[in-house]
C-alpha positions as CSV (number, residue, x, y, z in Angstrom):
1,X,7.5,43.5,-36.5
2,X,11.3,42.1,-37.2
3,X,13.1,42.7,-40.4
4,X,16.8,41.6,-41.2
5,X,18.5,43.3,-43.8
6,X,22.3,41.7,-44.2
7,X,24.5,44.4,-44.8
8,X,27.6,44.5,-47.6
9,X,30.5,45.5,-45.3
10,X,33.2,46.2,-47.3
11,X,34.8,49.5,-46.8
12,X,33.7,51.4,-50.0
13,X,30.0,51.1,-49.2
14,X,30.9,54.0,-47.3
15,X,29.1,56.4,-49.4
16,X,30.9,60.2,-49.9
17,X,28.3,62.2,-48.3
18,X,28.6,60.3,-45.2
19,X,32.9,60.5,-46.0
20,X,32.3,64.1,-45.8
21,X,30.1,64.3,-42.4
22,X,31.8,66.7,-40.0
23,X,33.9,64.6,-37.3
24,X,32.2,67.1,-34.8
25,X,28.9,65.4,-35.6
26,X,29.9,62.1,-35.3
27,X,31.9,62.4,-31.9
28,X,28.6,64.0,-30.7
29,X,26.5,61.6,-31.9
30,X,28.6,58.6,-30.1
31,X,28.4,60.9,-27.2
32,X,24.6,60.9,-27.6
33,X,24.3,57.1,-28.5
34,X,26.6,56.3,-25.6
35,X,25.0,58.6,-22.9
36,X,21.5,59.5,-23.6
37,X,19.7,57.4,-25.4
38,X,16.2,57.3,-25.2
39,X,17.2,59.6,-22.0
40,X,17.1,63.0,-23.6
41,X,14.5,64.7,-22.3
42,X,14.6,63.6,-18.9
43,X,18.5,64.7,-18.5
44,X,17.9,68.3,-19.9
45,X,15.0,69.6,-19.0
46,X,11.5,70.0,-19.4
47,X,11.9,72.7,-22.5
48,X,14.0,70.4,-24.5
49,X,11.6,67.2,-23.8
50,X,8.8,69.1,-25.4
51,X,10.6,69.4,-28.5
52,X,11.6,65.9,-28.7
53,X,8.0,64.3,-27.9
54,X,6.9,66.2,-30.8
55,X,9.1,63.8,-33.2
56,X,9.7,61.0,-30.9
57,X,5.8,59.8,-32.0
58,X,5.3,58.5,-28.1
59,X,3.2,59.9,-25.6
60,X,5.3,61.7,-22.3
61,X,3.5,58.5,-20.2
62,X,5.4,56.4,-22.6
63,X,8.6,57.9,-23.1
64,X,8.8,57.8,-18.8
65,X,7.7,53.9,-18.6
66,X,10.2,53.2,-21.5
67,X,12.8,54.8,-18.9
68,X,11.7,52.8,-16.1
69,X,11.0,49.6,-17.9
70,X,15.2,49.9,-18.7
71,X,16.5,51.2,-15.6
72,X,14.9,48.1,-14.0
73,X,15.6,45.4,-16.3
74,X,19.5,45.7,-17.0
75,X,19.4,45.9,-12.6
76,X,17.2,42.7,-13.0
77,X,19.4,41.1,-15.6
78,X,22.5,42.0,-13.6
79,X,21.6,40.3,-10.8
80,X,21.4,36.9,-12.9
81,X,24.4,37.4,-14.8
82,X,26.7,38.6,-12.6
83,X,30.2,38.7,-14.4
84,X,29.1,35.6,-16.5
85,X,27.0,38.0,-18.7
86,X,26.2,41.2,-20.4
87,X,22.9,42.3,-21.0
88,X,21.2,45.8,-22.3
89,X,17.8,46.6,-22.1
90,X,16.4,48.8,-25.0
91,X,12.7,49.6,-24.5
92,X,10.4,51.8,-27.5
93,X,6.8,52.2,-26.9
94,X,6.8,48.7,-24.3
95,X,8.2,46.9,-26.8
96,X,11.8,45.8,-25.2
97,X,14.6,44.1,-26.9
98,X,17.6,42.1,-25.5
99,X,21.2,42.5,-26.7
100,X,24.6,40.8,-25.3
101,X,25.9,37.9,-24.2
102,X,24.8,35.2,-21.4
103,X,26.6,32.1,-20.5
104,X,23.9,29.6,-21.7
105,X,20.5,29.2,-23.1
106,X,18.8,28.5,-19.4
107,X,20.8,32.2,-18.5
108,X,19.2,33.7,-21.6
109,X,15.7,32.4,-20.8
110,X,15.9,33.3,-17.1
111,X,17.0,36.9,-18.0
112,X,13.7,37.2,-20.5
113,X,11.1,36.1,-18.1
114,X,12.3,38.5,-14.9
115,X,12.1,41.0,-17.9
116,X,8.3,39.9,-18.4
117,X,7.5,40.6,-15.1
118,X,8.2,44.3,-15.0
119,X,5.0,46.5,-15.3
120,X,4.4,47.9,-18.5
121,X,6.4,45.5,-20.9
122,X,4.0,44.8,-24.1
123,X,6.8,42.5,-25.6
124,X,10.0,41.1,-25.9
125,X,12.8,40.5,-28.6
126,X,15.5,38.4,-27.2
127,X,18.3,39.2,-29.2
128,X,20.8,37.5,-25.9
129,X,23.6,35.8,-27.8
130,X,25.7,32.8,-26.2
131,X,29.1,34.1,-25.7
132,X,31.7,35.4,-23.9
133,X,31.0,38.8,-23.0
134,X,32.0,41.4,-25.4
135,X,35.2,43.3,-25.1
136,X,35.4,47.2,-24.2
137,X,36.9,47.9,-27.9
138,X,34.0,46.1,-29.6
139,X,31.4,47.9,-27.6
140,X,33.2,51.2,-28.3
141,X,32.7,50.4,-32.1
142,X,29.1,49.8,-31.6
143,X,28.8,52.9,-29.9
144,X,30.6,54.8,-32.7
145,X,28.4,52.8,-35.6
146,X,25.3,54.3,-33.1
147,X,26.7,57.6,-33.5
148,X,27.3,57.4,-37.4
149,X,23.6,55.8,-38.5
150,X,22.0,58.9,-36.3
151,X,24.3,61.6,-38.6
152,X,23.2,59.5,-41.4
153,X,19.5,60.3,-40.1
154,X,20.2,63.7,-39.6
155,X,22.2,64.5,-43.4
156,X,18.3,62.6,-45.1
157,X,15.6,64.6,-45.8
158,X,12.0,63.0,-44.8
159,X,13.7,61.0,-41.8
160,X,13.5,62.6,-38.0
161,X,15.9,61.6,-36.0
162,X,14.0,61.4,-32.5
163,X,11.0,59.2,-34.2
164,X,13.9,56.5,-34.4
165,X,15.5,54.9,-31.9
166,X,19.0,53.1,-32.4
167,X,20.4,50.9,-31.3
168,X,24.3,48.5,-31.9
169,X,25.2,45.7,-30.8
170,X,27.8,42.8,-31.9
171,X,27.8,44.8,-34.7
172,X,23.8,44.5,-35.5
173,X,22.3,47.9,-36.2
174,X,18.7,47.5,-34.4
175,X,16.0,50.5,-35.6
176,X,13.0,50.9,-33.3
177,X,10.1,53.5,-33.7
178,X,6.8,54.0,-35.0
179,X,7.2,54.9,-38.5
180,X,5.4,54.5,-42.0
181,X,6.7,52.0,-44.3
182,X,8.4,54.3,-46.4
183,X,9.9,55.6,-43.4
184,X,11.3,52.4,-42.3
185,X,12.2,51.1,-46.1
186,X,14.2,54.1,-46.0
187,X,16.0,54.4,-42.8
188,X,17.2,50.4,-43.1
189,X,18.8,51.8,-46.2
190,X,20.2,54.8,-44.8
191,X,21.6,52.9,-41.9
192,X,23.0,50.2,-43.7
193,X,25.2,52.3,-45.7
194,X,26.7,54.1,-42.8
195,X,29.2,52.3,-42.1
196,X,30.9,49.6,-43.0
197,X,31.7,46.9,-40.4
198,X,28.0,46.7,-40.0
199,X,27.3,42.9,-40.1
200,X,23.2,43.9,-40.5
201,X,20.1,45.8,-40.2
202,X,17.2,44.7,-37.9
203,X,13.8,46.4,-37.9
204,X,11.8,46.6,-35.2
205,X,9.3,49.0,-36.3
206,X,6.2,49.8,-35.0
207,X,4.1,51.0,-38.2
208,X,1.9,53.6,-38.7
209,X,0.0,55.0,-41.7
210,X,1.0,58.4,-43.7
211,X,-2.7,59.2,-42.4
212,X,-1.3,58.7,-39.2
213,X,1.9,60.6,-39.3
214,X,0.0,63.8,-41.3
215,X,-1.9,63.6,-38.0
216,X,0.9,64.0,-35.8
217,X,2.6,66.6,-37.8
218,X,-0.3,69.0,-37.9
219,X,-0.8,68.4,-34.1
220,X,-0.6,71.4,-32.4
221,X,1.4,71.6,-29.1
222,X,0.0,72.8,-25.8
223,X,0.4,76.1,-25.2
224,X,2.0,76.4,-22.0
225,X,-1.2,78.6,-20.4
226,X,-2.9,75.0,-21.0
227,X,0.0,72.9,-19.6
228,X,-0.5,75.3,-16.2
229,X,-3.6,75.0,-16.0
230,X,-3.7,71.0,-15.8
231,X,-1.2,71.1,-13.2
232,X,-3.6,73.2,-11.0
């Protein structure tokens, strides 16, 4: 489901706690944004992807065709773009969205159906903007907005971090995850007051029910006897 929330982007909507924020955090938080997005687990090993799957709300088989599903769209959309484009690929749960800049609407709707034909792709948001492509300097602030709505995550109570994925672009803050409502009401807040050359807030969220969410909480992990055991 899409939301827009415009966001007010003068600079005192900055609020203090986020003035505050340790620079450390931030700088590691672009890092993260720019790096390893939705990549985590798979860069650092199998102990730290069992903590993250706990809060990321997706199962491991989805997390790894997420991961596939992006590796081999932005190498499809390349191919049609050449220099004449830019295109990232940002997949949650099957659920992909499209963010950058193509030469012209038949360049936009050529990218979005060789993204259709790649297993496992439930749906598409096509986000493609027609424009030139987007200097290094603006992507470098989107990276850095990234990295500031994820502190922003971290510094509010009752918000996890991994169950939301973020992602910038052109200045658009775009939230994916499956969340409750009062989850996603409250992260589009968070995130719009992050920073301020934020031009808006989109939602993408998948929603779940409190019900839902107790459920995954109270989940026990596999102990790792268990997790041997299946691999036998």
């Amino acid at each position: 489901m899409k939301s827009v929330i415009n966001a007010q982007a003068p600079a005192g909507s900055i609020s203090r706690d986020g003035l505050r924020r340790p620079l450390a955090t931030l700088a590691l938080c672009a890092l993260v944004a720019l790096s390893l997005q939705g990549c985590v687990g798979l860069v650092v090993g199998g102990a730290v992807m069992g903590t993250l799957s706990a809060t990321d709300r997706r199962t491991l088989g989805s997390q790894a065709e997420d991961t596939s599903i992006v590796i081999k769209g932005e190498g499809r959309a390349n191919k049609i773009t050449g220099d004449l484009g830019r295109v990232a690929v940002t997949s949650f749960n099957r659920k992909v969205l499209l963010t950058g800049e193509v030469k012209d609407l038949q360049m936009k709707a050529e990218v979005e159906q060789q993204i259709k034909t790649i297993d496992n792709v439930q749906s598409i948001e096509n986000d493609l903007a027609v424009a030139p492509v987007s200097s290094v300097g603006a992507r470098s602030s989107d990276a850095l907005i990234t990295g500031k709505v994820r502190a922003s995550f971290i510094d509010t109570k009752d918000l996890y971090v991994n169950a939301i994925k973020v992602h910038t672009d052109r200045g658009i803050v775009y939230l994916l995850g499956r969340v409750t409502q009062r989850e996603g009401k409250l992260a589009a807040e968070v995130a719009r007051n992050a920073a301020g050359n934020i031009r808006k807030v989109v939602k993408l969220f998948e929603y779940i029910s409190e019900e839902e969410l107790k459920d995954m909480v109270n989940k026990p992990e596999p102990s790792a006897s268990a997790a041997e055991q299946k691999t036998k």
